[in-house]
C-alpha positions as YAML, in Angstrom:
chain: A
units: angstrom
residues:
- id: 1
  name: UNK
  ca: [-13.03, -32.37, -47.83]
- id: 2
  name: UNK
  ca: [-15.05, -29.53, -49.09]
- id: 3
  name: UNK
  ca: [-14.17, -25.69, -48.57]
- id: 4
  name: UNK
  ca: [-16.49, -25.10, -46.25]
- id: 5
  name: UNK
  ca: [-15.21, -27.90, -44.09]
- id: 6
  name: UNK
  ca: [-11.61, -26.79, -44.55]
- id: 7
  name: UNK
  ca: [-12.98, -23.04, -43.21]
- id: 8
  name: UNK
  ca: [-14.28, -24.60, -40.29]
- id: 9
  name: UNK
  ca: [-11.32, -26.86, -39.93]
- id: 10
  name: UNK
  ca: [-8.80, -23.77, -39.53]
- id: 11
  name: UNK
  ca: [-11.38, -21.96, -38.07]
- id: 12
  name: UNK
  ca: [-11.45, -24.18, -35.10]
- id: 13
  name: UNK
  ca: [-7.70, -24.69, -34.90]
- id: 14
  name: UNK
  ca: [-7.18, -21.01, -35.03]
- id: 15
  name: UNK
  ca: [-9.38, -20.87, -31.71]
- id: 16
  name: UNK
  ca: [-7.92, -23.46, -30.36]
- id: 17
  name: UNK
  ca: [-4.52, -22.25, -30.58]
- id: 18
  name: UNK
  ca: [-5.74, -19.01, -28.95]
- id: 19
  name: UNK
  ca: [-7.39, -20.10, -26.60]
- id: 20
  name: UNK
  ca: [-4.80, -22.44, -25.39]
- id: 21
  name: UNK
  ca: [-2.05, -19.14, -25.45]
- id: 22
  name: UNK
  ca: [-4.41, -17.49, -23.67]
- id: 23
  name: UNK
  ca: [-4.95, -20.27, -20.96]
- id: 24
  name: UNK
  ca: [-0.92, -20.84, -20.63]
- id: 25
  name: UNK
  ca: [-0.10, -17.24, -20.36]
- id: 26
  name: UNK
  ca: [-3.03, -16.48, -17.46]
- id: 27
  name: UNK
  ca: [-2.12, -19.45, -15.52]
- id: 28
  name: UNK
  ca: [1.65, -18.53, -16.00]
- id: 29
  name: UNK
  ca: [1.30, -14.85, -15.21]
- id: 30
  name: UNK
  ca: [-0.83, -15.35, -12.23]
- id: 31
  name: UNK
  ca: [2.28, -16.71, -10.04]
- id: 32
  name: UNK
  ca: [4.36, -14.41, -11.07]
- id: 33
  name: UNK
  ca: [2.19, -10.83, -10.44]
- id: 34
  name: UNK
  ca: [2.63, -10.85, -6.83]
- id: 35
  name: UNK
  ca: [6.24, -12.02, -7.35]
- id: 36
  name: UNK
  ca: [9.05, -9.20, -6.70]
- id: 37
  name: UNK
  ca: [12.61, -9.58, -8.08]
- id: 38
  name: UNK
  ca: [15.32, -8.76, -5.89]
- id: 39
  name: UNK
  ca: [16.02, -5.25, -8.35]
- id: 40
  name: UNK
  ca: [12.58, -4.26, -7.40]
- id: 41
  name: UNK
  ca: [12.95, -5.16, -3.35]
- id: 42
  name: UNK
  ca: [16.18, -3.30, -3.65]
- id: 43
  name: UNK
  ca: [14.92, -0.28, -5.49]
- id: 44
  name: UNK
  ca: [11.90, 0.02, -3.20]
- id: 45
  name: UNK
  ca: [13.40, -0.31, 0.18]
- id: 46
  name: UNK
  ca: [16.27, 2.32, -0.90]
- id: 47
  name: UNK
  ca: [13.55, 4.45, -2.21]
- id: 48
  name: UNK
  ca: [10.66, 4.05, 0.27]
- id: 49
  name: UNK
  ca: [11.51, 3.04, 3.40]
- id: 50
  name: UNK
  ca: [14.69, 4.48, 3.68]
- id: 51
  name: UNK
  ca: [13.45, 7.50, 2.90]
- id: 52
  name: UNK
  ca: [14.07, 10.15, 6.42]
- id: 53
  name: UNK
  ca: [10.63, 11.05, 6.71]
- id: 54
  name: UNK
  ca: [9.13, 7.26, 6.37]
- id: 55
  name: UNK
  ca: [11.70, 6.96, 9.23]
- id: 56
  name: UNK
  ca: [10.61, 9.90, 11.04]
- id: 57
  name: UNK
  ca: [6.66, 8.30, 11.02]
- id: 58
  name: UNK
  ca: [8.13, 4.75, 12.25]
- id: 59
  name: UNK
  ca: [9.81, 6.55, 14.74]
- id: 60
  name: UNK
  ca: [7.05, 8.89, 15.85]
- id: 61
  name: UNK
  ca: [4.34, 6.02, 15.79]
- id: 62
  name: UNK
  ca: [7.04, 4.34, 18.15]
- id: 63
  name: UNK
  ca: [6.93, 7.11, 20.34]
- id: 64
  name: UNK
  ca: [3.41, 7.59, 20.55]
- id: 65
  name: UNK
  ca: [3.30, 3.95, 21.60]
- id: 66
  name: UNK
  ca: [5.62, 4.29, 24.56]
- id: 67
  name: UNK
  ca: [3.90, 7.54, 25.74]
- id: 68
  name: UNK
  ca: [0.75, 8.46, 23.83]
- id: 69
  name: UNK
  ca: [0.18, 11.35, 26.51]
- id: 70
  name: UNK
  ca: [3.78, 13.26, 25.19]
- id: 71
  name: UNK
  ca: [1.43, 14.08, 21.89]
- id: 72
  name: UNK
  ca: [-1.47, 15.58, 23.42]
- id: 73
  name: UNK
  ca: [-0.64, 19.11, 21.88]
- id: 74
  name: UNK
  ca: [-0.08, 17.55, 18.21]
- id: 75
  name: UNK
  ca: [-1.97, 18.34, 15.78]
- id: 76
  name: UNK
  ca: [-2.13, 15.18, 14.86]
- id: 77
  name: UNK
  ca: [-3.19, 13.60, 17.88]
- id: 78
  name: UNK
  ca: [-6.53, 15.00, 18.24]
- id: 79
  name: UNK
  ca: [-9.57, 12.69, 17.56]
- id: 80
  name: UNK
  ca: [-11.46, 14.83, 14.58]
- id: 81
  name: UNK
  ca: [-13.46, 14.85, 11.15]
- id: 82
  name: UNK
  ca: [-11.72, 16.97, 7.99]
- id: 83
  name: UNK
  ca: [-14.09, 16.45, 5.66]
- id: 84
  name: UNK
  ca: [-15.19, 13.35, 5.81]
- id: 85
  name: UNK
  ca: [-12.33, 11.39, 6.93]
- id: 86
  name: UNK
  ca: [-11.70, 9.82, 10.66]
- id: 87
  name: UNK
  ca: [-8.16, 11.38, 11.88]
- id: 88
  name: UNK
  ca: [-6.29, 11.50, 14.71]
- id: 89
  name: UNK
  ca: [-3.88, 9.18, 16.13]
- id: 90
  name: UNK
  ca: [-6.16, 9.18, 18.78]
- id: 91
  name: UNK
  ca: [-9.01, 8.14, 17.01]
- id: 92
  name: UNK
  ca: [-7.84, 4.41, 16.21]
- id: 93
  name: UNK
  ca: [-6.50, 1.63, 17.89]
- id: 94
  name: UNK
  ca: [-2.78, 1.33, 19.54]
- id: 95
  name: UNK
  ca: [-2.16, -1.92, 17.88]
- id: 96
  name: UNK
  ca: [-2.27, -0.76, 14.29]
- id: 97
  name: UNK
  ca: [1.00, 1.59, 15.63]
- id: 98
  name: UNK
  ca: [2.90, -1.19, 16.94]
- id: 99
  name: UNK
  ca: [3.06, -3.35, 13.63]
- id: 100
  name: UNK
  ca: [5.30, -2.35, 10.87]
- id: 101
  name: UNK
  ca: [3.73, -0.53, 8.04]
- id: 102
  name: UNK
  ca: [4.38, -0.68, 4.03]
- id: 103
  name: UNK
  ca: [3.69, 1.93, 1.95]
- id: 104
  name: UNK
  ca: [1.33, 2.12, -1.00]
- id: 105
  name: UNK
  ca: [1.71, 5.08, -2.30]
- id: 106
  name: UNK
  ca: [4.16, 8.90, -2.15]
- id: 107
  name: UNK
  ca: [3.57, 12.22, -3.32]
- id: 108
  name: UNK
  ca: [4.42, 15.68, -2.83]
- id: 109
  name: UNK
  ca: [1.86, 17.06, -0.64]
- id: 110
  name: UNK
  ca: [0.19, 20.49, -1.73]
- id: 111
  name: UNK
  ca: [1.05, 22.63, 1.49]
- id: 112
  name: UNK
  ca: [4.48, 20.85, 1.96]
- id: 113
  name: UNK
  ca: [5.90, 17.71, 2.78]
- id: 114
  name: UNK
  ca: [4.78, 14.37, 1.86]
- id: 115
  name: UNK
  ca: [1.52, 12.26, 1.52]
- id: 116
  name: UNK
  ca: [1.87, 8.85, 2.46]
- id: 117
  name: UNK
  ca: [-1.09, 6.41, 2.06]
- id: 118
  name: UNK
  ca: [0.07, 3.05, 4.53]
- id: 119
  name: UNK
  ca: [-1.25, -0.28, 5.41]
- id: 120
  name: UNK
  ca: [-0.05, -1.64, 8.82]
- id: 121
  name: UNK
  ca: [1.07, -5.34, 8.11]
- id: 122
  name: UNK
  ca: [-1.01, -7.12, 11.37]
- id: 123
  name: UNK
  ca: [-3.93, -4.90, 10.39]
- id: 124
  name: UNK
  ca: [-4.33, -4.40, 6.93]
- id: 125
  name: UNK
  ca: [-7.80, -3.38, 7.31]
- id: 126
  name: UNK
  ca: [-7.65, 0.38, 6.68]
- id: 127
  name: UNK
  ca: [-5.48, 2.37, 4.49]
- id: 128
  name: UNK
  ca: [-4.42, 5.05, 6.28]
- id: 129
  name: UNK
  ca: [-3.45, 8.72, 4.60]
- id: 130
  name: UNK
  ca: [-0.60, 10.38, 6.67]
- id: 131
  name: UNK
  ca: [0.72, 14.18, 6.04]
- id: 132
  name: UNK
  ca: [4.19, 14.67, 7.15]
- id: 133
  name: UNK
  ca: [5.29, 17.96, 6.67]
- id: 134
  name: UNK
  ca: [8.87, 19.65, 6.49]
- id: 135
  name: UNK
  ca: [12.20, 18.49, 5.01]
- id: 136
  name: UNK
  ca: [15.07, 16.26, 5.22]
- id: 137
  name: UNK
  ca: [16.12, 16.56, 8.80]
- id: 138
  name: UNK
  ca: [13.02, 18.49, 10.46]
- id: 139
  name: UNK
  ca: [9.78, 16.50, 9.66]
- id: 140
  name: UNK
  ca: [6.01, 16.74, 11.60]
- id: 141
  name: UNK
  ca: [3.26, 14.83, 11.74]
- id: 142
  name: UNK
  ca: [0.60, 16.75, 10.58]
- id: 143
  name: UNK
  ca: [-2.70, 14.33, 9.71]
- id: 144
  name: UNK
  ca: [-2.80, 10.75, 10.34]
- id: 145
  name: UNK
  ca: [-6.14, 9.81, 8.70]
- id: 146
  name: UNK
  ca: [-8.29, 6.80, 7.41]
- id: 147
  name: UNK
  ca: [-7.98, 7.05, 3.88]
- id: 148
  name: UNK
  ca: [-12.25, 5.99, 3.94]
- id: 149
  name: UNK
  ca: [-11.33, 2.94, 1.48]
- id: 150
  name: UNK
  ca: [-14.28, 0.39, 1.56]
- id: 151
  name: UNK
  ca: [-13.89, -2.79, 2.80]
- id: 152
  name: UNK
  ca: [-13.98, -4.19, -1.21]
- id: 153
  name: UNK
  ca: [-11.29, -1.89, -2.26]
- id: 154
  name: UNK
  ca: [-9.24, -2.37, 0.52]
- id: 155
  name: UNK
  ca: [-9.67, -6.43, 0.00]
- id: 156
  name: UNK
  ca: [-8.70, -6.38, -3.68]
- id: 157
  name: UNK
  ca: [-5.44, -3.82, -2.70]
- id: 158
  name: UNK
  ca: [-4.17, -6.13, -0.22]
- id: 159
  name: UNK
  ca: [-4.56, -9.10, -2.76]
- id: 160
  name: UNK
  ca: [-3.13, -7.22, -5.78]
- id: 161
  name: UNK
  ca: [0.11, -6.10, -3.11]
- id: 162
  name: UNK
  ca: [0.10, -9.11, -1.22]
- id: 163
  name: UNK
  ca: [3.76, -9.31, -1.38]
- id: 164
  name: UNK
  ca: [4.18, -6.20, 0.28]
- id: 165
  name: UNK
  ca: [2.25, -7.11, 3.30]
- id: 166
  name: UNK
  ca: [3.68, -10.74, 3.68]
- id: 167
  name: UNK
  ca: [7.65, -10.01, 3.27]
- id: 168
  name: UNK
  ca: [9.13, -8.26, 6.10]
- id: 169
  name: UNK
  ca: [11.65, -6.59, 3.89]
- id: 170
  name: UNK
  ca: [9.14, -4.54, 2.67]
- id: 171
  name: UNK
  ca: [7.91, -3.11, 5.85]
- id: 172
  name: UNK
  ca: [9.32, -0.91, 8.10]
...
């Protein structure tokens, strides 16, 4: 065997043996992305949806839907632009209020309160920003607002988070 044939030899094998890594570990991973262990359900659901004021909006969207008129003088009833965002609980269909909801995302909001982006399990069509001001025991609904996510992005969120959507430990 000459030395150029030996270079190719282990050249080859050396791809080989990466690309067959590389094939076990996607096909492996795959499966297991969208899979949660039981430490993470735990930790979310105690962290998330426990949490008073993603309570308070279950509650509140559960009170809306039993008497939509009794929230007429929110704030965040009214059908309206801010900026260019669709808000309002007015503004979009009942039957995204009466499914449970997951949430994507938390953070401190810059006036006060919370920012909540949620996807309503029977709907997951929209992403939907909330604002719920106050503390512990005395929350508000302040904006309930499509978070303008295209279709595409909305798509490959749902996909990535499937898991969140699909288990109904993970919604509240």
């Amino acid at each position: 065997m000459t030395k150029i044939s030996k270079i190719t030899l282990g050249f080859l094998t050396i791809i080989i043996i990466i690309f067959s890594f590389y094939y076990t570990n996607k096909n492996s991973s795959v499966s297991d992305t969208n899979e949660l262990t039981q430490q993470e359900v735990d930790q979310y659901v105690t962290t998330t949806l426990e949490a008073s004021f993603v309570k308070y909006l279950r509650d509140t969207l559960n009170k809306y839907v039993a008497d939509e008129t009794s929230f007429m003088k929110s704030t965040a009833y009214a059908g309206e632009m801010i900026g260019d965002q669709k808000c309002g609980l007015k503004s979009f269909d009942i039957s995204y209020y009466k499914s449970k909801f997951t949430v994507a995302s938390v953070e401190a909001h810059p006036a006060g309160g919370v920012e909540l982006n949620i996807v309503f399990v029977n709907k997951p069509d929209k992403v939907f920003t909330v604002w719920v001001y106050g503390e512990e025991s005395n929350w508000e609904l302040r904006t309930f607002c499509d978070a303008g996510l295209n279709t595409e992005a909305i798509e490959t969120m749902n996909r990535d988070n499937k898991q969140y959507i699909i288990d109904p430990r993970l919604s509240i």
